[in-house]
C-alpha positions as CSV (number, residue, x, y, z in Angstrom):
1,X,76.4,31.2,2.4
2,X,76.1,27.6,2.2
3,X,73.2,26.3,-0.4
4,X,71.2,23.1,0.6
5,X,70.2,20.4,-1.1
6,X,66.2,19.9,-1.3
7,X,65.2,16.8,-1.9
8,X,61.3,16.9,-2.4
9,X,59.1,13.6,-2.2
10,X,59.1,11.5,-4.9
11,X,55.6,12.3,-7.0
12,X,56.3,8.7,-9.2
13,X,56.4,6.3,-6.3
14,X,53.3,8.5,-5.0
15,X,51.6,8.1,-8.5
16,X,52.3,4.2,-8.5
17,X,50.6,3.7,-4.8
18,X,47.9,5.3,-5.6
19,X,47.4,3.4,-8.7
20,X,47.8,0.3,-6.9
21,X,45.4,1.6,-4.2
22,X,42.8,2.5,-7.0
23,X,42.9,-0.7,-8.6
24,X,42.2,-2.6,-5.7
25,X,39.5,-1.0,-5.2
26,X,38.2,-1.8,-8.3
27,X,38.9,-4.9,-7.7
28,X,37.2,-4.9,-4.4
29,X,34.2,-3.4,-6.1
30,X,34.2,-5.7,-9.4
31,X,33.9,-8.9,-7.2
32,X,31.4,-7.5,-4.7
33,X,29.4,-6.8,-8.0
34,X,29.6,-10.0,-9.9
35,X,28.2,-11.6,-6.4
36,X,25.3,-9.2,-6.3
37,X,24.6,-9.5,-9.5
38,X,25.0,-13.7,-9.7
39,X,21.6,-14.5,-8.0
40,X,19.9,-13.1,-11.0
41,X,22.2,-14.4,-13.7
42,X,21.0,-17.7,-12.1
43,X,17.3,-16.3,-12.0
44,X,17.4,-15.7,-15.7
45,X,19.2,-18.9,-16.8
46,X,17.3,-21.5,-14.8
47,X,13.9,-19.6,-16.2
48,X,15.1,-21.2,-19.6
49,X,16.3,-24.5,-19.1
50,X,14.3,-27.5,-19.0
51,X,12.9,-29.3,-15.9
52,X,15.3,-32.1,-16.3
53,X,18.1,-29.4,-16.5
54,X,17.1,-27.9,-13.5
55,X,17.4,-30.8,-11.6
56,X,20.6,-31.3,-12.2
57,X,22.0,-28.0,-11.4
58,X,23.6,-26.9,-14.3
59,X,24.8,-23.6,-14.8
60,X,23.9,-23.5,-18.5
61,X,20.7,-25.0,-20.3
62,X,21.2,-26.5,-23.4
63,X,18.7,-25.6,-25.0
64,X,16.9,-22.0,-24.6
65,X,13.5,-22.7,-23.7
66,X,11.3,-19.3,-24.4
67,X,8.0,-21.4,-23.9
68,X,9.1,-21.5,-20.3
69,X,7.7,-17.8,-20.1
70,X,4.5,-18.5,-21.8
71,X,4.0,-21.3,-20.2
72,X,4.2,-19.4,-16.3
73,X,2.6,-16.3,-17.5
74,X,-0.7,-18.7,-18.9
75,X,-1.0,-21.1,-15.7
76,X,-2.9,-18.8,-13.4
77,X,-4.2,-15.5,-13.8
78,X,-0.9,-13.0,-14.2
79,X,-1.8,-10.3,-15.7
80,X,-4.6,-9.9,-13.1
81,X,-1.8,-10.4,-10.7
82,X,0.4,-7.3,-12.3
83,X,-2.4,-5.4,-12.8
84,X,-3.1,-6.1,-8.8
85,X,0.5,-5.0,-8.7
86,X,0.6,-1.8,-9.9
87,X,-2.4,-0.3,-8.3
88,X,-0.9,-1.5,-4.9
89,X,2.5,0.2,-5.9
90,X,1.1,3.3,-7.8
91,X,-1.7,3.6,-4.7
92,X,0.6,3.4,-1.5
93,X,3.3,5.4,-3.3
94,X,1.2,8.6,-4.3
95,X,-0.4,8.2,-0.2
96,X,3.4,8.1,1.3
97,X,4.4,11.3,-1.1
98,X,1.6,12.7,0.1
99,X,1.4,12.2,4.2
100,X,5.3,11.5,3.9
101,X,6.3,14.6,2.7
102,X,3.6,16.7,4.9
103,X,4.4,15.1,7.9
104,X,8.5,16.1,7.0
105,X,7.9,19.8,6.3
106,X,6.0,20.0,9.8
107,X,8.9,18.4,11.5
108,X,11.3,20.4,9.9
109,X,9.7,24.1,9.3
110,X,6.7,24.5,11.6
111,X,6.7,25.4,15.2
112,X,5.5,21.9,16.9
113,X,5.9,21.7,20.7
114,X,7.6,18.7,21.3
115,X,8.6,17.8,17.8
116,X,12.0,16.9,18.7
117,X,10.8,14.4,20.5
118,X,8.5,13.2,17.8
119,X,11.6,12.8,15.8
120,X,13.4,10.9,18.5
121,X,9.8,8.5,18.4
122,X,10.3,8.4,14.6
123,X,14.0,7.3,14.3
124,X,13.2,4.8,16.9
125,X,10.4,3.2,14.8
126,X,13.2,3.0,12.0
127,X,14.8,0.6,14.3
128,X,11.5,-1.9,14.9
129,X,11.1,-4.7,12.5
130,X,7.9,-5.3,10.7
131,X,7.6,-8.7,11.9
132,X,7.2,-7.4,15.6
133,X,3.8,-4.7,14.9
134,X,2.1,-7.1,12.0
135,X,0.1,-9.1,14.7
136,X,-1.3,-5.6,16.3
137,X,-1.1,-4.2,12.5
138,X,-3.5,-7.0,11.7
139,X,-6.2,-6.5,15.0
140,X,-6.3,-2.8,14.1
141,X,-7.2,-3.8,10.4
142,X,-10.0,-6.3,11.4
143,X,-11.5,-3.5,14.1
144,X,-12.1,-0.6,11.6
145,X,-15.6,0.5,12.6
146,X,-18.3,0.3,10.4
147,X,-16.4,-1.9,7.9
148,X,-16.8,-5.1,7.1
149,X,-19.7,-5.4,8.7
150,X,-18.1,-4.1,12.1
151,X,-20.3,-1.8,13.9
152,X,-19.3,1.4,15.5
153,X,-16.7,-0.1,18.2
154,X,-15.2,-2.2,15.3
155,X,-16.6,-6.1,16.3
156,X,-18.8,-8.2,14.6
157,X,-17.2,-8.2,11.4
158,X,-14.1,-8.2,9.6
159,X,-12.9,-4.6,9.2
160,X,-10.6,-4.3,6.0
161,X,-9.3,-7.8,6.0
162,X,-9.7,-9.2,2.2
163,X,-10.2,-5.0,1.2
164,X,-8.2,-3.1,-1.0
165,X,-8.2,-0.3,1.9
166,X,-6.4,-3.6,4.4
167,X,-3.8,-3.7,1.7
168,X,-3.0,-0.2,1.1
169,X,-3.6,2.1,4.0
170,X,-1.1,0.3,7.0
171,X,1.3,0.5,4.8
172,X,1.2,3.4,2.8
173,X,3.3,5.5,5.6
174,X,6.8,4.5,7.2
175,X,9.2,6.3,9.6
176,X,11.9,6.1,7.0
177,X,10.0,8.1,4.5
178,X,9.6,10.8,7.4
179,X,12.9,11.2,8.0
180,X,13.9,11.4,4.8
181,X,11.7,14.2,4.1
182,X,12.3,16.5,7.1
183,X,16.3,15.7,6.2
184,X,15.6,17.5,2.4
185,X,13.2,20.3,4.0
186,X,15.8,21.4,6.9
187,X,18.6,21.4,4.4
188,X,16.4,24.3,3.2
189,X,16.9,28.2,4.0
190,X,13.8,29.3,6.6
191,X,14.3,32.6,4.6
192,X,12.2,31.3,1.7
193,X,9.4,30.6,3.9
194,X,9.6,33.7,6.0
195,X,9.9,35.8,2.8
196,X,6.2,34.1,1.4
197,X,4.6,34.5,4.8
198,X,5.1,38.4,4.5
199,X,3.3,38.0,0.7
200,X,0.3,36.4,2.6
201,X,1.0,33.0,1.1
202,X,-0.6,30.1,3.1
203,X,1.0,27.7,4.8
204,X,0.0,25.1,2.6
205,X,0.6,27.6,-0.4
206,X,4.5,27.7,0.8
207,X,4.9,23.6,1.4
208,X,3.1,22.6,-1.9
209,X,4.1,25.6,-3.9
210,X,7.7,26.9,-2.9
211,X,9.0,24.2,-0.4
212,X,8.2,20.8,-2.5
213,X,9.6,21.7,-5.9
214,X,13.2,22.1,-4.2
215,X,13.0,18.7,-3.0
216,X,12.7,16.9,-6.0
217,X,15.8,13.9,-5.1
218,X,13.5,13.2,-1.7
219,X,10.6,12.6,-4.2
220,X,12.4,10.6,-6.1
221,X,14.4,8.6,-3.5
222,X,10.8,8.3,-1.8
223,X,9.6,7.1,-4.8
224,X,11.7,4.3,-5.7
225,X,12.1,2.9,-2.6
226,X,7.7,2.5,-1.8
227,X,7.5,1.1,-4.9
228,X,9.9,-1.0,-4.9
229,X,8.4,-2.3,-1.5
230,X,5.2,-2.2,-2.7
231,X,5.8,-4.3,-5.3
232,X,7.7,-6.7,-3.9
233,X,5.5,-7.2,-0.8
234,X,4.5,-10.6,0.0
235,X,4.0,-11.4,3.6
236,X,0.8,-8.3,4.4
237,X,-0.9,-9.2,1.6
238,X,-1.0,-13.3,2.4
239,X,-1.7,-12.6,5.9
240,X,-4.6,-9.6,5.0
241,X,-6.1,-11.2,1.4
242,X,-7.7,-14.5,0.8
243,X,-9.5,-13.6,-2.6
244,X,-7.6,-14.7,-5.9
245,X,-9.1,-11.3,-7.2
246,X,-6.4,-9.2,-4.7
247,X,-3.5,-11.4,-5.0
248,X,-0.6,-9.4,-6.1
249,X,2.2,-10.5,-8.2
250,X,4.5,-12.0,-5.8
251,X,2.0,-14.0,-3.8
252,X,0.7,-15.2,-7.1
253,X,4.4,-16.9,-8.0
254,X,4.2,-18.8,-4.9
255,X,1.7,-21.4,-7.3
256,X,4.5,-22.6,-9.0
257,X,6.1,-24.3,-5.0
258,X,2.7,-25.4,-3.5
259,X,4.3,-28.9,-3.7
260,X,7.8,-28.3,-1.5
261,X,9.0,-32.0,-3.2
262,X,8.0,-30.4,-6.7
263,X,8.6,-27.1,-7.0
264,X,8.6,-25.5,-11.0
265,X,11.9,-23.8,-10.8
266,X,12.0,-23.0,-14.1
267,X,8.4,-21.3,-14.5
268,X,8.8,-19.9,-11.0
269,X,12.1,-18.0,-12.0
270,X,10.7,-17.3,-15.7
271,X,7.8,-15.5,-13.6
272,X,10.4,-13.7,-11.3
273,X,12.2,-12.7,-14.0
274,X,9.1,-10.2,-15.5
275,X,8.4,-9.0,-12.1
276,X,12.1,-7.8,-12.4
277,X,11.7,-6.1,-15.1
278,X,9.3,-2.7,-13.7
279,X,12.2,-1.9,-11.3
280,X,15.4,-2.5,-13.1
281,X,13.2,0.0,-15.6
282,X,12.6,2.1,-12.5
283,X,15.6,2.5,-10.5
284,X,17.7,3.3,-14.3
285,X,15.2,5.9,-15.2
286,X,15.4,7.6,-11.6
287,X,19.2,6.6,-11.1
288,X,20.2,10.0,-10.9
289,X,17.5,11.8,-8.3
290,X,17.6,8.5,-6.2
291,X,21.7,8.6,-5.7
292,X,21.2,12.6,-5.6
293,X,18.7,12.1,-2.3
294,X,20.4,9.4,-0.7
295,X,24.1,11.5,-0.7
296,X,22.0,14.8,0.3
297,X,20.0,12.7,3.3
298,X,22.3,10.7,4.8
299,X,21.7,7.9,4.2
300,X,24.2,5.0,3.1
301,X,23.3,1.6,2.1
């Protein structure tokens, strides 16, 4: 009986390529990091440094000039501007949870001829820039009947143009946050609502009751991202608003570059530094949920 030899693969050279395959990786990921993460580096630095210093492009000021922040925040109106700010966020966010998360559950649990194709419609929409519906976004706005002095077929006046209803409405609803939520609800057993339907629970009683707690990463992920487009919006509310009194955040940092051949870099980034602030806060306290519903939806970015 003859006895062979076994020779079984080597588990050290296997251990040493996938070390070296793991640390380029995190090499890979360190460097792709450090240049996301430059443009704000830059943001913060420039927003202390002296005018002279920022026309001279260095990377470092000098001197750390704190007044710089004082200085933006007293030169127009700002804290009207974050105030402004926050009840456009906090306003279109609680509208999209609400309408968002309805329109989701129908798609996913209820029986809606045709809602296939209603989905199709949706994850089309996902595919349409913004740029290409704000011209009819905007007609719509101006011919909201009995607004703004319109009468009942919406001419004569001008609708919710310069309105807190112009600026919050159109885009308190998106495709994206529809298909988000009908992803969470179908990933959910159609047992739980069967079950409550034979306890005589409602409809609504089994989407806002038994349904929406389980779904807690959508909220979240739904959450972060409308308010962090909220906030950040600038082109709807220039083209909607002309009263100071509306002006959110954003559109009031665009004082510091009404003169292109003088523009305050330093209190403009001192200025876009703060606005920072609310979602760096934001996206670290909901870190977890808003990773959480982006794995469980789909979705990579």
């Amino acid at each position: 009986m003859t006895t062979e030899l076994i020779r079984y693969p080597s588990t050290k050279k296997k251990s040493l390529g996938s070390k070296i395959r793991w640390t380029i990786f995190y090499i890979v990921l360190s460097v792709a990091a450090f240049a996301m993460v430059v443009p704000f580096i830059w943001m913060v630095l420039t927003s202390l440094k002296s005018p002279a210093e920022v026309n001279s492009f260095t990377w470092f000021p000098s001197e750390l000039h704190w007044d710089n922040y004082v200085t933006a925040m007293t030169a127009a109106p700002f804290l009207d501007y974050f105030r402004n700010s926050f009840i456009l966020a906090i306003s279109m966010t609680l509208l999209t949870l609400i309408f968002a998360t309805a329109a989701g559950y129908s798609l996913a649990k209820m029986p809606i001829p045709g809602k296939t194709y209603i989905m199709w419609y949706v994850i089309a929409m996902l595919m349409v820039p913004f740029q290409v519906v704000i011209v009819p976004l905007f007609l719509v706005v101006k011919s909201i009947p009995l607004f703004g002095g319109n009468d009942i077929f919406g001419q004569g006046g001008s609708g919710w143009l310069d309105s807190w209803w112009g600026l919050i409405v159109p885009l308190s609803m998106g495709p994206l946050f529809i298909f988000l939520s009908r992803q969470f609800f179908t990933s959910l057993p159609d047992e739980l609502g069967e079950a409550a339907r034979i306890d005589g629970v409602t409809e609504y009683g089994i989407f806002a009751r038994i349904m929406l707690p389980l779904v807690k990463p959508a909220l979240v992920t739904i959450t972060v991202f409308q308010l962090e487009a909220a906030w950040n919006s600038f082109l709807w509310p220039l083209i909607v608003t002309s009263s100071p009194d509306l002006r959110p955040l954003q559109l009031g940092l665009a004082i510091f570059a009404q003169d292109e051949l003088n523009v305050q870099w330093n209190y403009l980034m001192a200025g876009a530094t703060l606005a920072t602030v609310p979602m760096i806060i934001l996206f670290i306290a909901a870190q977890k949920y808003f990773v959480q519903g982006l794995a469980s939806s789909g979705l990579k970015g």
